[in-house]
DSSP file (Angstrom, degrees, kcal/mol; ACC not computed):
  #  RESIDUE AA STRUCTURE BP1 BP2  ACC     N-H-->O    O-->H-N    N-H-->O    O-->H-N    TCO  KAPPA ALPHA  PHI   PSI    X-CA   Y-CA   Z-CA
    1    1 A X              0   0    0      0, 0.0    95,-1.9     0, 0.0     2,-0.3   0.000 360.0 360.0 360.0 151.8 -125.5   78.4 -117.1
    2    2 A X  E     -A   56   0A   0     54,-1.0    54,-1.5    93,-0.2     2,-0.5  -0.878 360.0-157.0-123.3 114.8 -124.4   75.6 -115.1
    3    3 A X  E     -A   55   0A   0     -2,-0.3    91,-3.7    91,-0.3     2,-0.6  -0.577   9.3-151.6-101.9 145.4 -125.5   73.6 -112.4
    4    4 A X  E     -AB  54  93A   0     50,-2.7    50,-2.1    -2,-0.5     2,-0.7  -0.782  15.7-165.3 -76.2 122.5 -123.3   71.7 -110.2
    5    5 A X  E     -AB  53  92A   0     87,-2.9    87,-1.9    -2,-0.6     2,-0.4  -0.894   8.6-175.5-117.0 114.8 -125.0   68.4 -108.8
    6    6 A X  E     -AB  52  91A   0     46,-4.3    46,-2.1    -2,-0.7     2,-0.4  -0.912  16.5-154.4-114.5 159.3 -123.5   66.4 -105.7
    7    7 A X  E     +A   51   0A   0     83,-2.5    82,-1.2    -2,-0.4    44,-0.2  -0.946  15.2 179.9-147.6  94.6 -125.4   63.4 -105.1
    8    8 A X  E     -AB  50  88A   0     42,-1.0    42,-2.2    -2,-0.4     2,-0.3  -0.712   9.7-172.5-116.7 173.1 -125.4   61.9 -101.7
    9    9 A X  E     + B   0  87A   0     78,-0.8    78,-1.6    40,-0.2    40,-0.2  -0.914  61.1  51.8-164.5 145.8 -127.1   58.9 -100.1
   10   10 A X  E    S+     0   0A   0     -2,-0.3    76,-1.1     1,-0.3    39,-0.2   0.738  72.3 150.5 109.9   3.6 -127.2   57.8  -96.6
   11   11 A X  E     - B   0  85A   0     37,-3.6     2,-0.8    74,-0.1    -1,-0.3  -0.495  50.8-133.6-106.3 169.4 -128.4   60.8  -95.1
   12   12 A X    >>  -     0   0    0     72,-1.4     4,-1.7     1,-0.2     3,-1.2  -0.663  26.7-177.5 -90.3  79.0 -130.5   61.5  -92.0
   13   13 A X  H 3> S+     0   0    0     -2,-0.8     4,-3.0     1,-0.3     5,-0.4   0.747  74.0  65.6 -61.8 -37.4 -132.7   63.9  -93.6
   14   14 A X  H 3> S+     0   0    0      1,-0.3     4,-4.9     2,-0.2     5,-0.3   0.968 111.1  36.1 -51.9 -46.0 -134.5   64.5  -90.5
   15   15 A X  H <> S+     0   0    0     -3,-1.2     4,-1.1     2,-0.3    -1,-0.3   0.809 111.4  62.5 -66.3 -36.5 -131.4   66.1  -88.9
   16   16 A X  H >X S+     0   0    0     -4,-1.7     3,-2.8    -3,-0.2     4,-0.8   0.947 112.0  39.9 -53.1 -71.4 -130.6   67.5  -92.3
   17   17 A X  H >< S+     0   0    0     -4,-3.0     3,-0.8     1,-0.3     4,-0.3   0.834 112.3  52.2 -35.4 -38.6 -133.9   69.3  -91.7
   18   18 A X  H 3< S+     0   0    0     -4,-4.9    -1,-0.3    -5,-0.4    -3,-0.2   0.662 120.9  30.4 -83.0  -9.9 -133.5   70.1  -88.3
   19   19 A X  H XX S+     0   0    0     -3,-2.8     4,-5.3    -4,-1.1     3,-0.7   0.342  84.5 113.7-117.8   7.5 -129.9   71.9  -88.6
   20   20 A X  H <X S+     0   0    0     -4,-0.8     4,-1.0    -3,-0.8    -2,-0.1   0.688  85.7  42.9 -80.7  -0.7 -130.4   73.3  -92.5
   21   21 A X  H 34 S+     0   0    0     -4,-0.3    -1,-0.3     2,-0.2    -2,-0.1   0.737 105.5  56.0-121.7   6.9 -130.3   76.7  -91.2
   22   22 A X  H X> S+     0   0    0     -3,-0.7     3,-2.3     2,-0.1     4,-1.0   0.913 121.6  36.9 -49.2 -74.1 -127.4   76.2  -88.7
   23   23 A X  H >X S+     0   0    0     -4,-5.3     4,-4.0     1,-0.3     3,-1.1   0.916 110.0  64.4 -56.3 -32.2 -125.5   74.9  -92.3
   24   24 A X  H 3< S+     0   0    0     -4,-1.0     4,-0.5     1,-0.3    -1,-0.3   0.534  99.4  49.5 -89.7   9.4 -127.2   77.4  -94.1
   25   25 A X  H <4 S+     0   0    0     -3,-2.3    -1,-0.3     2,-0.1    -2,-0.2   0.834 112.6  45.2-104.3 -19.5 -125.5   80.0  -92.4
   26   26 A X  H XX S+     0   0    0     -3,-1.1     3,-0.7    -4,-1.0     4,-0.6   0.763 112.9  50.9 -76.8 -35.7 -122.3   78.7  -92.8
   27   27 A X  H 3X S+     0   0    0     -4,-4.0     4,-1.2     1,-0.2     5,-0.3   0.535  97.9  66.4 -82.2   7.3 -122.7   77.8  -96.7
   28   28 A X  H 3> S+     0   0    0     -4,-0.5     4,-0.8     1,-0.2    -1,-0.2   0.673  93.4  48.7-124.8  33.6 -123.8   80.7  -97.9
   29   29 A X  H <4 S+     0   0    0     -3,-0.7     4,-0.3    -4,-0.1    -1,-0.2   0.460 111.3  55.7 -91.2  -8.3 -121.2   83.0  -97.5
   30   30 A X  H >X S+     0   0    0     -4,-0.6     3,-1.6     2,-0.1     4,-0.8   0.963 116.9  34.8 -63.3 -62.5 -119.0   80.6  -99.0
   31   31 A X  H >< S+     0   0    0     -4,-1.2     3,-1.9     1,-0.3     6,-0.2   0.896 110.0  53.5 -39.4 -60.1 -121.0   80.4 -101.9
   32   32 A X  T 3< S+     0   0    0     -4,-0.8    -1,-0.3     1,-0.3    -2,-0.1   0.385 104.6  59.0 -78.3  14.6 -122.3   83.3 -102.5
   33   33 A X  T <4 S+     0   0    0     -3,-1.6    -1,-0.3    -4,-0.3    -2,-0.3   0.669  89.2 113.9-117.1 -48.8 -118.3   84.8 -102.4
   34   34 A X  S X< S-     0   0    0     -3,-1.9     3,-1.0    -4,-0.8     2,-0.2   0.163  81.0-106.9 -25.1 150.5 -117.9   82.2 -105.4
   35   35 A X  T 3  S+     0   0    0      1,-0.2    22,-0.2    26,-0.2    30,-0.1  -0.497 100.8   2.0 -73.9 160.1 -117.2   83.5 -108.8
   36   36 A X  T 3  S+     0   0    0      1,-0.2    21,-6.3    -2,-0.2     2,-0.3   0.514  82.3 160.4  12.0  43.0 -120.2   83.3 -111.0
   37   37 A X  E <   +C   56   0A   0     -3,-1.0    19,-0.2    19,-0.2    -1,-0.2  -0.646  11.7 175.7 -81.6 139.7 -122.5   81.8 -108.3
   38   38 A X  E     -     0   0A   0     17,-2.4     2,-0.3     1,-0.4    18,-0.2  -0.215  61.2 -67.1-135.1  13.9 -126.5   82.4 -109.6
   39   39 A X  E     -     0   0A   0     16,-0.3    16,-0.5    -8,-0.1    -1,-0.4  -0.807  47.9-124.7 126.7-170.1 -128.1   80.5 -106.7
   40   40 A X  E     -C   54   0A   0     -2,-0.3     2,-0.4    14,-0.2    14,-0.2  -0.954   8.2-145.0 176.8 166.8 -128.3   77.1 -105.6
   41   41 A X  E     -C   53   0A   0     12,-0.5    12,-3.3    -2,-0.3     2,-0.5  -1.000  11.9-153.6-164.1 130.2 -131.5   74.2 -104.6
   42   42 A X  E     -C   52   0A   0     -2,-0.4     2,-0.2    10,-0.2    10,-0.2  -0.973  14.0-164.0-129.5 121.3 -131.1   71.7 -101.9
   43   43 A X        -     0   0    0      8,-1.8     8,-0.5    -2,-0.5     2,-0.3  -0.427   8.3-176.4 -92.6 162.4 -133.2   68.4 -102.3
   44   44 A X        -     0   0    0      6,-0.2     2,-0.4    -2,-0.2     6,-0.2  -0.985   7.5-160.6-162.2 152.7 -134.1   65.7  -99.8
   45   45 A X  B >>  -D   49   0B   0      4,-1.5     3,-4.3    -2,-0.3     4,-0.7  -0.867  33.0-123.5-149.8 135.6 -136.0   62.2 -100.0
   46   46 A X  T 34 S+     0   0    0     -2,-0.4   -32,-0.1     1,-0.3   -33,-0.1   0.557 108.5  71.5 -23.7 -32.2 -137.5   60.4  -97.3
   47   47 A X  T 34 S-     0   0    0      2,-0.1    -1,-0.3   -34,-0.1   -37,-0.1   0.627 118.4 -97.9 -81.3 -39.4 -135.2   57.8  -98.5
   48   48 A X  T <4 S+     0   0    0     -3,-4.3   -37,-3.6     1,-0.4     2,-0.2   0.410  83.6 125.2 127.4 -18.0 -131.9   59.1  -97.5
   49   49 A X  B  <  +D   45   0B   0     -4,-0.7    -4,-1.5   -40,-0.2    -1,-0.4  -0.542  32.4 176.7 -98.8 156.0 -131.0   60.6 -100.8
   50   50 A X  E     -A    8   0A   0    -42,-2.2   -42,-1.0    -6,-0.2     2,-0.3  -0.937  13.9-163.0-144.7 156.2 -130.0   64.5 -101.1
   51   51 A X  E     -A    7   0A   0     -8,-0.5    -8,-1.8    -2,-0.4     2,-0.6  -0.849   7.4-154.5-147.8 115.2 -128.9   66.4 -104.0
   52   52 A X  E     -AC   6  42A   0    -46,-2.1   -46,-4.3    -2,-0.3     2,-0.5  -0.901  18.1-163.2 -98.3 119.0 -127.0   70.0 -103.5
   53   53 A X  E     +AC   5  41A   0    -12,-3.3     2,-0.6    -2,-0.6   -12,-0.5  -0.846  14.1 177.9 -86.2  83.0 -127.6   71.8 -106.5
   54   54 A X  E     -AC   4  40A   0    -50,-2.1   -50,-2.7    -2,-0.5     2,-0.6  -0.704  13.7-154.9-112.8 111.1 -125.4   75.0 -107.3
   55   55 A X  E     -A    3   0A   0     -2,-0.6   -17,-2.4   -16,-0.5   -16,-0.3  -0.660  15.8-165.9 -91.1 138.1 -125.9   77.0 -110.7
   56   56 A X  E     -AC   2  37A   0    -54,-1.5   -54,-1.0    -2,-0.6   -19,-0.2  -0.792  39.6-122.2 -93.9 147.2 -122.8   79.2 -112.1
   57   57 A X  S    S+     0   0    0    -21,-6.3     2,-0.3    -2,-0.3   -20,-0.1   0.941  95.8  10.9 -50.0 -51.8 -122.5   81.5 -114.4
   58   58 A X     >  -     0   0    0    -22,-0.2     4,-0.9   -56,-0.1    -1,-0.1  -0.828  60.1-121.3-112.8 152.4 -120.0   79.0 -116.1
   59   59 A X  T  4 S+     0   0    0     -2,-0.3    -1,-0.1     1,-0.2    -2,-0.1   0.994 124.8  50.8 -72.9 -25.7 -118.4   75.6 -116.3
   60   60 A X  T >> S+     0   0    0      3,-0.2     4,-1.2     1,-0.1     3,-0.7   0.992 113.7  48.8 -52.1 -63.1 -115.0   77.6 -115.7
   61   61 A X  H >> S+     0   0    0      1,-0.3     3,-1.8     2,-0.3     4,-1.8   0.895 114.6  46.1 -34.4 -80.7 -117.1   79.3 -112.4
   62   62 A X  H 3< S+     0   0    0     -4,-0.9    -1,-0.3     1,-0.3    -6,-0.1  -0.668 114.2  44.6 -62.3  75.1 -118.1   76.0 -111.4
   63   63 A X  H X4 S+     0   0    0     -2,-1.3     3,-0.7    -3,-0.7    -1,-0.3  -0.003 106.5  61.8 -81.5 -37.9 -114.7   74.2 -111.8
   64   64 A X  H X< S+     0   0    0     -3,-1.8     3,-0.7    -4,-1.2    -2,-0.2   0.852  96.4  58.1-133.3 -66.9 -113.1   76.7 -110.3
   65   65 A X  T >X S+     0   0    0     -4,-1.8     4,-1.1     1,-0.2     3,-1.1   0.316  71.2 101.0 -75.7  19.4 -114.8   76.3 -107.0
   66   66 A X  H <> S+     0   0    0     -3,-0.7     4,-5.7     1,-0.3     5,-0.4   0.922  72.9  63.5 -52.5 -32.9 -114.3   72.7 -105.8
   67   67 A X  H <>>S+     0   0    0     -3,-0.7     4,-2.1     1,-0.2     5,-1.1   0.866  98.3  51.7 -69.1 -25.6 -112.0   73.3 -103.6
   68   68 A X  I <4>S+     0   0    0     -3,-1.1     5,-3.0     3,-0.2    -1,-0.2   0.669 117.2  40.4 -83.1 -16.9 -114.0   75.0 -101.9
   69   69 A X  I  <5S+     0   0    0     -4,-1.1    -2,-0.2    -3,-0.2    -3,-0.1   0.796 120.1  46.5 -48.9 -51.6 -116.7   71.9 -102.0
   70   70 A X  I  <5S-     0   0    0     -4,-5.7     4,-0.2    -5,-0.2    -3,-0.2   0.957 137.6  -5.4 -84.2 -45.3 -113.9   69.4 -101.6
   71   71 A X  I >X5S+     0   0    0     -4,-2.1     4,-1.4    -5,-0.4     3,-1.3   0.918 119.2  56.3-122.1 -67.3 -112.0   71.3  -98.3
   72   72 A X  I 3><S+     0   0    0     -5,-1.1     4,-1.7     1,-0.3     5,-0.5   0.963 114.3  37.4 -77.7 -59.5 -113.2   74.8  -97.2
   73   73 A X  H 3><S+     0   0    0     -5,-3.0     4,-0.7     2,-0.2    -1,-0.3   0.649 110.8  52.9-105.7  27.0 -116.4   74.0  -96.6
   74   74 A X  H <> S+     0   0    0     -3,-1.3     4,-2.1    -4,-0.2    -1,-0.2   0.739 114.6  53.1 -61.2 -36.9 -116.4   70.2  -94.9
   75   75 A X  H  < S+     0   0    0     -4,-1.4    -2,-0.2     2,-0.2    -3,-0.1   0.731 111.9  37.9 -43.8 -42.4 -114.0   71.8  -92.7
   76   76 A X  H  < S+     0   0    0     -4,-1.7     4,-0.2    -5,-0.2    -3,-0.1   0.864 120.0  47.0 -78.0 -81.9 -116.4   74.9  -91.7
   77   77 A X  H >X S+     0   0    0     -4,-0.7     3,-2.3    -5,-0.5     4,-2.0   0.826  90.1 146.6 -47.8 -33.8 -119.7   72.5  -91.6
   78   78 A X  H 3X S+     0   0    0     -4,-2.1     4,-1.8     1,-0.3     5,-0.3   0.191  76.4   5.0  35.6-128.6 -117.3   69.8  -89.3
   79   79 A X  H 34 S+     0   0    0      2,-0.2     4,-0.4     1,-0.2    -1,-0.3   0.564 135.5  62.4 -82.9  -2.3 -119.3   67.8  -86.6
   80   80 A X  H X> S+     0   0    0     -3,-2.3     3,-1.8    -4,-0.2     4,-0.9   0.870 106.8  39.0 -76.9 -69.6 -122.6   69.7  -88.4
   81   81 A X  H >< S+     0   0    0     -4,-2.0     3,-1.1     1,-0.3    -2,-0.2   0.890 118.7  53.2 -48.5 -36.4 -122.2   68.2  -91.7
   82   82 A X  G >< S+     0   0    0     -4,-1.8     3,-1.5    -5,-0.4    -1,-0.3   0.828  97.7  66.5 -78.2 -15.8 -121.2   64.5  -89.7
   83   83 A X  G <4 S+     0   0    0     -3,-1.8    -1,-0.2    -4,-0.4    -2,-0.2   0.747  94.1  54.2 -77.9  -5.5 -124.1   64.7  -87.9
   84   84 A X  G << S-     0   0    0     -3,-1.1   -72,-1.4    -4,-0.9    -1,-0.3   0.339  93.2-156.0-102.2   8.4 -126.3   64.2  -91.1
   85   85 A X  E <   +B   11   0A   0     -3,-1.5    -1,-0.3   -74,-0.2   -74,-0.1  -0.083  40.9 102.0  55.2-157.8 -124.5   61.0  -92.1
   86   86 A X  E     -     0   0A   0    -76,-1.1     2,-0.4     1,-0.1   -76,-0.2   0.174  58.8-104.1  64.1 172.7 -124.4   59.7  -95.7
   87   87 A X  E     -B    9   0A   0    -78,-1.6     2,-0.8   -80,-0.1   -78,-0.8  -0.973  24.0-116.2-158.1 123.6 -121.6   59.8  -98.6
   88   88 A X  E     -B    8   0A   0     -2,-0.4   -80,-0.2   -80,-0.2     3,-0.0  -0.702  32.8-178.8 -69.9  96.8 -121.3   61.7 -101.5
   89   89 A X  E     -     0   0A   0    -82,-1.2     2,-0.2    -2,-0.8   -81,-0.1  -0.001  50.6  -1.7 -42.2 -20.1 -121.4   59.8 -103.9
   90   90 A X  E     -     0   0A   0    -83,-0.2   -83,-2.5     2,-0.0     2,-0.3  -0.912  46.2-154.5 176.1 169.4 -121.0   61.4 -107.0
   91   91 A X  E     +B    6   0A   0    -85,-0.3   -85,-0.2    -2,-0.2     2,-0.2  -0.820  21.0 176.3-171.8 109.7 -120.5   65.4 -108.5
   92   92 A X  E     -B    5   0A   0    -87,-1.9   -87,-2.9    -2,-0.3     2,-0.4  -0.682  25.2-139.9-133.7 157.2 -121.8   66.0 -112.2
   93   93 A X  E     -B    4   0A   0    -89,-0.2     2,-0.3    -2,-0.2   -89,-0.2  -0.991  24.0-166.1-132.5 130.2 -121.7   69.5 -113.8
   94   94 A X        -     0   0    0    -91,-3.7     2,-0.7    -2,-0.4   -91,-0.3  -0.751  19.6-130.9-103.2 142.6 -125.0   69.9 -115.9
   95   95 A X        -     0   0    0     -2,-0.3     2,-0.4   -93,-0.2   -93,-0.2  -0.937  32.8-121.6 -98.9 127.9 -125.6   72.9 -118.7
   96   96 A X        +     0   0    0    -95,-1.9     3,-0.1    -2,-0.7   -94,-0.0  -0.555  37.4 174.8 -66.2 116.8 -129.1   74.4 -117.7
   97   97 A X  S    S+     0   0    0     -2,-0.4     2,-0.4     1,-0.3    -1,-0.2   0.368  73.0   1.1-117.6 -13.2 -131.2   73.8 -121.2
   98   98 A X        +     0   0    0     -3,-0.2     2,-0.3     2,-0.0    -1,-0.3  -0.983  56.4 174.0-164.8 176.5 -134.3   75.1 -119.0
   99   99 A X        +     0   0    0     -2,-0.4     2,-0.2    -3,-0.1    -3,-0.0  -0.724   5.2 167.8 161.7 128.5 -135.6   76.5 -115.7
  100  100 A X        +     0   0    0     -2,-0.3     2,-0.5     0, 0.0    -2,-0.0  -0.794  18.8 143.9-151.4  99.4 -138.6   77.7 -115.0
  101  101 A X              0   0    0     -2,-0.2    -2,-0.0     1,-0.1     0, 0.0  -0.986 360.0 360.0-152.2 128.9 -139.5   78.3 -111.3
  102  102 A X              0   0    0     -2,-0.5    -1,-0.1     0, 0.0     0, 0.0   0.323 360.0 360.0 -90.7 360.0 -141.3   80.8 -109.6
């Protein structure tokens, strides 16, 4: 398994909060229409900082769907997604060596 981590900074997490299931209604038919999508974990800090966390089946799976990161769905999210500020800042692909959540 793999998880994809984009790593943004800047944000207005209250407004993150206050719209995340306005976005979430828009991200998760993208997602979940990905090829070897297994879920996904959205982070927050008081601070400003966020981390979208999206596990794949594969590192092919995840490579495969950027484009739909990079273009389909800033386009879709539009004045939602601007309204939360911040910049993404970085986008690492991890191999899951554990996970254990209930």
């Amino acid at each position: 398994m793999v998880a994809r981590v984009a790593r943004f900074e800047g944000v207005n997490v209250e407004v993150a909060k206050q719209t995340m299931d306005e976005a979430d209604a828009i991200i998760r038919p993208l997602v979940e229409g990905l090829q070897g999508y297994s879920g996904h974990l959205e982070l927050a800090s008081e601070a400003g900082g966020y981390l979208s966390i999206t596990f794949f089946e594969s590192a092919d799976d995840a490579a495969s769907a950027e484009r739909v990161f990079d273009e389909e769905m800033p386009r879709q999210l539009g004045e939602l997604f601007g309204s939360w500020g911040g910049t993404r800042v970085d986008v690492t692909r991890y191999q899951v060596v554990g996970d254990e959540r209930s």
